[in-house]
C-alpha positions in Angstrom: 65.7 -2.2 11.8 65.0 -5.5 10.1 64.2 -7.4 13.5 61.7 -4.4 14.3 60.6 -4.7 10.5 60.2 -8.9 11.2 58.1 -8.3 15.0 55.7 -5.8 13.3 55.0 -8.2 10.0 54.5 -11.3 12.9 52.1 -8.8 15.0 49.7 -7.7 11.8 49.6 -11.9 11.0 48.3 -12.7 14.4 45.9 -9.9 14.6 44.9 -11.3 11.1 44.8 -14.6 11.7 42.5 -14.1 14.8 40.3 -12.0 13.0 39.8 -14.7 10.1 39.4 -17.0 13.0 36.3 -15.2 14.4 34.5 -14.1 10.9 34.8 -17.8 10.0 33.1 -18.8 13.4 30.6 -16.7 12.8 29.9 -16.9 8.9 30.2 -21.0 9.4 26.3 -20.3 12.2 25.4 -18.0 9.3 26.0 -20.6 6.5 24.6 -23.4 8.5 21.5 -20.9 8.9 21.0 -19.8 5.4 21.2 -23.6 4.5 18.4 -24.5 6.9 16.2 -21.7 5.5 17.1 -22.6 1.6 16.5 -26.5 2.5 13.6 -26.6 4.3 11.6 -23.3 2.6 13.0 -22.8 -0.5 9.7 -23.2 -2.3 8.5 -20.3 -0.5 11.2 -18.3 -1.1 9.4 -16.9 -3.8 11.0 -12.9 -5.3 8.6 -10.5 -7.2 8.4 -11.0 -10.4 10.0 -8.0 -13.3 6.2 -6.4 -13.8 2.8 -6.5 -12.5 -0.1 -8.4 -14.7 -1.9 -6.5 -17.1 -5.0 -7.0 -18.0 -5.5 -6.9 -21.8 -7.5 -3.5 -22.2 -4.6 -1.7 -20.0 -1.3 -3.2 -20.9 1.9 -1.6 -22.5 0.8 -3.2 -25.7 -2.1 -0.7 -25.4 -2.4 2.1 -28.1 -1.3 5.2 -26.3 -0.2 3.9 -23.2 2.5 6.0 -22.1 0.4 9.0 -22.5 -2.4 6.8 -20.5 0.1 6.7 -17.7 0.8 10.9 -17.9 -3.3 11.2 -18.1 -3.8 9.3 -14.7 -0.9 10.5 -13.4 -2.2 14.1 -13.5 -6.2 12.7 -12.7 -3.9 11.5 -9.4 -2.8 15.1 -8.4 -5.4 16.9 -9.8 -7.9 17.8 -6.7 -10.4 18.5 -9.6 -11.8 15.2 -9.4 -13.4 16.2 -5.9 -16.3 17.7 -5.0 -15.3 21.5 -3.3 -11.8 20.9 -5.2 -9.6 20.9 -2.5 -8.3 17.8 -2.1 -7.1 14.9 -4.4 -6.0 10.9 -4.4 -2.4 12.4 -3.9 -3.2 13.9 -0.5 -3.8 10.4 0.9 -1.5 8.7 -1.7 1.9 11.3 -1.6 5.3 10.0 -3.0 6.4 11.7 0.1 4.8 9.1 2.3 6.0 6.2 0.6 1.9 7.0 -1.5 0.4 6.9 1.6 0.0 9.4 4.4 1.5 8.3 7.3 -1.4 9.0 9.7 -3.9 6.6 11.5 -6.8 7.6 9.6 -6.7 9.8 6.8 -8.3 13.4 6.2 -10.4 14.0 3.0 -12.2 17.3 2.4 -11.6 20.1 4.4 -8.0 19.6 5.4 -5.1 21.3 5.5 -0.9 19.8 5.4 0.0 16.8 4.4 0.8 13.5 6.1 1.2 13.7 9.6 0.7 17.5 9.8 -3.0 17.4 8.0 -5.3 18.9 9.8 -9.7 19.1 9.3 -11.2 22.5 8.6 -14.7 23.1 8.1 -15.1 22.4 4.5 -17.1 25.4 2.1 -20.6 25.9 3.2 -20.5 23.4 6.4 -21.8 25.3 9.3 -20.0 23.2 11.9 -17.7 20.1 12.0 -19.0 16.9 13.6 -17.0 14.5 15.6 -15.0 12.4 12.9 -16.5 14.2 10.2 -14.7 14.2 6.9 -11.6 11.8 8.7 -12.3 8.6 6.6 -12.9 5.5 9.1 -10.1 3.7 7.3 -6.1 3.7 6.9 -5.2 4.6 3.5 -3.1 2.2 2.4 -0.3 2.8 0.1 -0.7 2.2 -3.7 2.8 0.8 -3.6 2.3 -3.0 -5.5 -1.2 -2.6 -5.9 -0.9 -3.7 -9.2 0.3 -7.4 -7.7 -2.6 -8.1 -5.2 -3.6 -11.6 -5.3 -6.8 -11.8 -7.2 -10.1 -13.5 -5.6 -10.3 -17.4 -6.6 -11.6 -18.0 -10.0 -10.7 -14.2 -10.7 -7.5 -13.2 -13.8 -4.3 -12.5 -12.6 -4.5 -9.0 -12.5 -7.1 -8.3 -10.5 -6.8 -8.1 -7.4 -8.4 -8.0 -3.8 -9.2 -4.3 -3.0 -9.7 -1.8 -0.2 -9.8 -3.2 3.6 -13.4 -5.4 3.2 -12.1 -6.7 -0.1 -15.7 -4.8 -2.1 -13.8 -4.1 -5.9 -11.6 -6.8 -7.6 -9.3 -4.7 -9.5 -7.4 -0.9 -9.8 -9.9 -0.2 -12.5 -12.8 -0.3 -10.2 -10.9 0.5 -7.1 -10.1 4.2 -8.8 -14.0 5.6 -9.2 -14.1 4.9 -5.0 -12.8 7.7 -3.1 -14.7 9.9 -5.7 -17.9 8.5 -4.4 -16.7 9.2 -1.1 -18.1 11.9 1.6 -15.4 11.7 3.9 -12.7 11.2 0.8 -13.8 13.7 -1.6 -17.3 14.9 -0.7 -19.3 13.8 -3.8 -22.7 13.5 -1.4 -24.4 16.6 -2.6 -25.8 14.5 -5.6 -25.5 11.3 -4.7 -22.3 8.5 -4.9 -23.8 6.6 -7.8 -23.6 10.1 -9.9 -19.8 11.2 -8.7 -18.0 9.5 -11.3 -20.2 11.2 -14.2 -20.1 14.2 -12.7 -16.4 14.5 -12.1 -16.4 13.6 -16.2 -18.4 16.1 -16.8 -16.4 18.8 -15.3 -13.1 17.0 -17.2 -15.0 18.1 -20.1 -14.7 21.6 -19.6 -11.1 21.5 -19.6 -9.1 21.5 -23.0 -6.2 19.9 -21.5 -8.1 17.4 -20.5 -10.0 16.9 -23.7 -6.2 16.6 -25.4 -5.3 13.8 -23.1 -7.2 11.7 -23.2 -7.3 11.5 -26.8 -3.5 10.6 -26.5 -4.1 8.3 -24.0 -7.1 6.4 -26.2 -6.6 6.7 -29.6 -8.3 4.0 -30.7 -11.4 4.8 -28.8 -11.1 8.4 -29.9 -10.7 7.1 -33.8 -14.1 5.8 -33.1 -15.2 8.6 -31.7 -14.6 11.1 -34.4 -15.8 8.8 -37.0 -19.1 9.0 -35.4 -19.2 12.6 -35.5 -19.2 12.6 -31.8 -17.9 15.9 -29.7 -14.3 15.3 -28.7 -14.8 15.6 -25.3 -16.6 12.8 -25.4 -13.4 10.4 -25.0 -14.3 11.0 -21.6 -15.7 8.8 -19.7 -15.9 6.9 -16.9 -14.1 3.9 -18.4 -11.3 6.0 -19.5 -10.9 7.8 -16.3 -10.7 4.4 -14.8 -8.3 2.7 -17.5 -5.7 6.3 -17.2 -5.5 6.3 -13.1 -5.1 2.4 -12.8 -2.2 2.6 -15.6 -0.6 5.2 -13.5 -0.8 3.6 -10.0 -0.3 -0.3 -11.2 3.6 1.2 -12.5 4.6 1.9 -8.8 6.0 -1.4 -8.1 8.9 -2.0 -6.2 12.1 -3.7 -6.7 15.7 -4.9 -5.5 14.4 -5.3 -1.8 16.9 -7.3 0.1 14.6 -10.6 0.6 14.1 -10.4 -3.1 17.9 -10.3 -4.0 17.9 -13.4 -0.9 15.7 -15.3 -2.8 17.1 -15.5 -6.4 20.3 -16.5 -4.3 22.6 -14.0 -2.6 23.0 -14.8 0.7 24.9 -11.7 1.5 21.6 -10.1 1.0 20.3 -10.5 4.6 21.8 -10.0 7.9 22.1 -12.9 10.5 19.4 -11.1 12.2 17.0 -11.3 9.3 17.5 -14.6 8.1 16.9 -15.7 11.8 13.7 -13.4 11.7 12.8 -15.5 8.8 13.1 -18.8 10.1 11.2 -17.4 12.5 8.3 -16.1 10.8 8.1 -19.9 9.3 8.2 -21.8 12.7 5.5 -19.7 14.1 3.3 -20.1 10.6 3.2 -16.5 10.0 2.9 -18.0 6.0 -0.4 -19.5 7.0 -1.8 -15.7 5.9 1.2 -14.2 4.9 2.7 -16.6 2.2 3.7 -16.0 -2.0 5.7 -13.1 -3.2 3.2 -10.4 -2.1 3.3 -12.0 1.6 -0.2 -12.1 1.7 -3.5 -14.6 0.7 -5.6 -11.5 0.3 -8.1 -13.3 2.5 -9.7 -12.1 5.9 -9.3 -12.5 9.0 -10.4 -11.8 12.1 -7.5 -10.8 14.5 -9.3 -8.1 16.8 -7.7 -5.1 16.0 -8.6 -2.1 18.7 -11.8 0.5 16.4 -10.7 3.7 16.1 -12.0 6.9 14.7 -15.4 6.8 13.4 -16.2 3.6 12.4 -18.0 2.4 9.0 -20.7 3.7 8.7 -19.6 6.5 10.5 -20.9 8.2 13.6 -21.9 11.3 12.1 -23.4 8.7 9.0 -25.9 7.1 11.8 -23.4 4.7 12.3 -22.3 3.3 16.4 -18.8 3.8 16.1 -17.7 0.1 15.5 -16.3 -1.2 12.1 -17.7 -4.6 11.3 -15.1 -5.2 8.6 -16.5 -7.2 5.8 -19.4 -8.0 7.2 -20.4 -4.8 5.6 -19.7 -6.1 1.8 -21.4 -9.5 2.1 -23.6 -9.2 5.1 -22.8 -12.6 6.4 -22.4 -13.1 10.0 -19.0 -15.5 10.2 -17.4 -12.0 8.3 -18.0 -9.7 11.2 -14.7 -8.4 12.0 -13.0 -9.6 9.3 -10.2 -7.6 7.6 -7.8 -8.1 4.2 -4.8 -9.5 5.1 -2.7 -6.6 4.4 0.9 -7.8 1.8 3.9 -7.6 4.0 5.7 -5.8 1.3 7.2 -1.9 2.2 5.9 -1.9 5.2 9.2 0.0 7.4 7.4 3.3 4.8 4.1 2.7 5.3 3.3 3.0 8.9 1.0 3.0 11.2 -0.7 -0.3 10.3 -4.2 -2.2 10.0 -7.1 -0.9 9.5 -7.1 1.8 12.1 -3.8 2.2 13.1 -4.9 2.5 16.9 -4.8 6.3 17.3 -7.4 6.9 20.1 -7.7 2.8 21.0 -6.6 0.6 23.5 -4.1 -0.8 20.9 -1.2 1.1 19.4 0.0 -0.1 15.9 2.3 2.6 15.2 5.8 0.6 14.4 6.4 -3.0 12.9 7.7 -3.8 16.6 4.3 -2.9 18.4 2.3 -5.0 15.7 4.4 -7.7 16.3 3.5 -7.0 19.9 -0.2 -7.2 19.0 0.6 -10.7 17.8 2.4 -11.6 20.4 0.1 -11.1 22.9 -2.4 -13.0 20.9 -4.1 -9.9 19.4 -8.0 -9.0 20.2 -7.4 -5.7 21.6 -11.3 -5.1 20.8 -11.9 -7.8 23.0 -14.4 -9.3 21.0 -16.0 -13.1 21.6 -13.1 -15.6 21.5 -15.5 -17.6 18.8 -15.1 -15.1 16.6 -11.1 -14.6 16.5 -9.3 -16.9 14.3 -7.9 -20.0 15.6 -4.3 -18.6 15.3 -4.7 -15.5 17.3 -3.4 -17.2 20.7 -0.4 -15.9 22.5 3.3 -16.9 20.9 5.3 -16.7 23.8 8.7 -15.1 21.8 11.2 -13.1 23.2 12.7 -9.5 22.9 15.1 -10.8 20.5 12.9 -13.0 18.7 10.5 -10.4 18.1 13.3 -7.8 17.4 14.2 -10.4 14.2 10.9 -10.5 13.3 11.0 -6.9 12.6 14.6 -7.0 10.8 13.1 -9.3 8.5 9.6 -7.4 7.5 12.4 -4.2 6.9 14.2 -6.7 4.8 10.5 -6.7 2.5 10.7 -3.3 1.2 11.8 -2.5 -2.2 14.9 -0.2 -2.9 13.2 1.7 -6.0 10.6 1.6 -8.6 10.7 -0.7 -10.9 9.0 1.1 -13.5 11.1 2.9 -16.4 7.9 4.2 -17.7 6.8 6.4 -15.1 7.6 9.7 -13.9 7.5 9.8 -10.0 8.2 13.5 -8.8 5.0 15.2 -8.0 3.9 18.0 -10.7 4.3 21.2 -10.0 0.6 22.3 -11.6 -1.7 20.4 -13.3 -4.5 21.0 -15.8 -7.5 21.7 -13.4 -5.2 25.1 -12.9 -6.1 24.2 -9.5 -2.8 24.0 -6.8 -1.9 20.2 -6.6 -0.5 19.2 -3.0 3.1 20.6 -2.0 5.9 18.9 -4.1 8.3 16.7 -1.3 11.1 14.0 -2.3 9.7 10.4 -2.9 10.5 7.8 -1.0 11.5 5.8 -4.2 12.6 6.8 -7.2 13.7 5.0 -10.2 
């Protein structure tokens, strides 16, 4: 009994020892490998900081801000703020789809489902539906980190570059957008430069409303009453602006595993990541993709396949093709150009670019086939070689380079919210009395 007792103590040491033997092979390539990456890029290794920037007149120091958040948290569901009252930011922007949709080109007015199961009706009072008509010529992309976009040089921290031609400089502005929309939120019947009043206007008539936003501005509204002013007159387009930019800027992310990488666990990645890393360094991806948003916020020209309807749009006497932002500053050299899009969450917020290649001759429907598009040296549009940037040539990597590539952009997106301050389940109601869209899990909590 004790020899049989002595062979099967020997047995489980050898099976031990050889088992130490290979994890230390292995973890001694990984060490060596995390010590290149620390070494040689550390500078860049750069994790997102606790909050976003504030700007002064919309910051937690702010009188009333929590109830600013619950105001433009309810503006965000509340399809109110469009024109036939049907549809609202949160049918483009649902916690469900990571605040995105997670389809090519998103559908405003008119349509029916969420995310990929949205569908276009004929809106009220449209006799029939164009080609493209009320499908916006644009992905929506997801608010996630908004609030951390990279601001324009000589701009404060927190604005930041938005929408796909870079035309606003911060949430503020970016929210009174889709309400001047057609396709988003059909404000044409009197005119875009009207909507925002309008949609004020029609807040007015709604005592919950009126109650809001005097909790969410009561320094504004002290002001207000000491005038003799209605009450409903604390709202406005500046408020409206202020209330759904405090709400979107407090979905930021947190804890993803490159962050945790960079303030020092190595643990954090897998060998397959941290060689995806190196990777993305030795081919210069950081030459657009750099700082702890992974993106400049600049533009480029990469030749990303058009799809859908283009801007202008077809059925807005426009040919189909999307000249990027060209169409913001009219100048030739920024024909084609596009934001760099941040890196950050991007394994919940596919498809990708600014079209995301439904009906194209490109297909940018998962991290792998963008980093295809790359790969290949982009210009799917085939446009003039002079007007690509210099770095769009072909890379010549691997299947399992490229598969690493991908491991490490999944490595990019956050675990949670970082936000204690904000509620992210989607209401049941809200105070339009009008049906808010269908209540599914977030992607992130907090």
């Amino acid at each position: 009994m004790k020899n049989h007792l002595w062979r099967l103590f020997l047995l489980m040491l050898v099976f031990s020892l050889a088992a130490g033997c290979s994890s230390d092979d292995v973890s001694d390539e990984e060490a060596a490998l995390t010590a290149t990456i620390r070494s040689t890029w550390g500078d860049k290794l750069v994790a997102l900081d606790a909050e976003p920037p504030y700007p002064p007149t919309n910051s937690p120091a702010s009188a009333g801000f929590d109830s600013r958040i619950d105001l433009g948290k309810a503006l965000f569901y509340d399809p109110v703020l469009s024109g036939d009252n049907d549809v609202s930011c949160a049918h483009c922007h649902h916690p469900g789809f990571a605040w995105g949709d997670g389809i090519a080109l998103s559908i405003g007015v008119g349509g029916v489902g969420l995310g990929p199961d949205r569908a276009r009706t004929l809106p009220p009072g449209e006799a029939e539906l164009e080609e493209w008509e009320f499908m916006t010529p644009r992905n929506s992309p997801s608010v996630l980190d908004t609030g951390r976009f990279a601001p324009a040089p000589g701009n404060d921290p927190w604005e930041g570059v938005m929408f796909w031609d870079g035309r606003e400089d911060s949430l503020e502005k970016q929210a009174r957008g889709p309400l001047r929309s057609r396709d988003e939120m059909k404000h044409d019947a009197y005119g875009a430069p009207a909507a925002v009043g309008m949609v004020c206007e029609e807040l007015k008539t709604i005592p919950e409303y009126i109650t809001m936003f005097k909790a969410a501005f009561p320094d504004e509204f002290a002001q207000i009453d000491a005038a003799g002013d209605p009450d409903s007159d604390i709202i406005d387009a500046g408020n409206y602006s202020r209330a759904v930019a405090a709400y979107e800027r407090e979905l930021y992310t947190a804890d993803s595993p490159f962050d945790r990488f960079a303030r020092g666990d190595d643990s954090a990645l897998s060998m397959s990541q941290k060689r995806g890393l190196k990777l993305f360094f030795d081919v210069g991806c950081d030459g657009c993709h750099s700082g702890a948003m992974f993106s400049d916020f600049g533009f480029y020209a990469l030749g990303v396949a058009q799809g859908g309807p283009g801007k202008p749009p077809i059925h807005e006497h426009g040919d189909g093709n999307d000249l990027g932002r060209y169409g913001n500053t009219t100048m030739d050299e920024d024909r084609y150009r596009f934001r760099a899009p941040s890196l950050r969450n991007l394994s919940l917020t596919a498809p990708y670019f600014h079209t995301g290649g439904t009906g194209t001759a490109g297909d940018y429907q998962t991290l792998r086939q963008v980093v295809e598009f790359f790969n290949r040296g982009g210009n799917d549009l085939a446009i003039e070689a002079s007007r690509l940037d210099d770095f769009m040539e072909p890379q010549g990597l691997g299947d399992t380079e490229m598969d690493d590539l991908v491991a490490f952009l999944e490595s990019l997106t956050g675990t949670r919210i970082g936000s204690s301050r904000i509620d992210v389940r989607v209401p049941t109601s809200v105070p339009s009395g009008l049906a808010p869209p269908a209540v599914l899990e977030p992607v992130l909590s907090n």
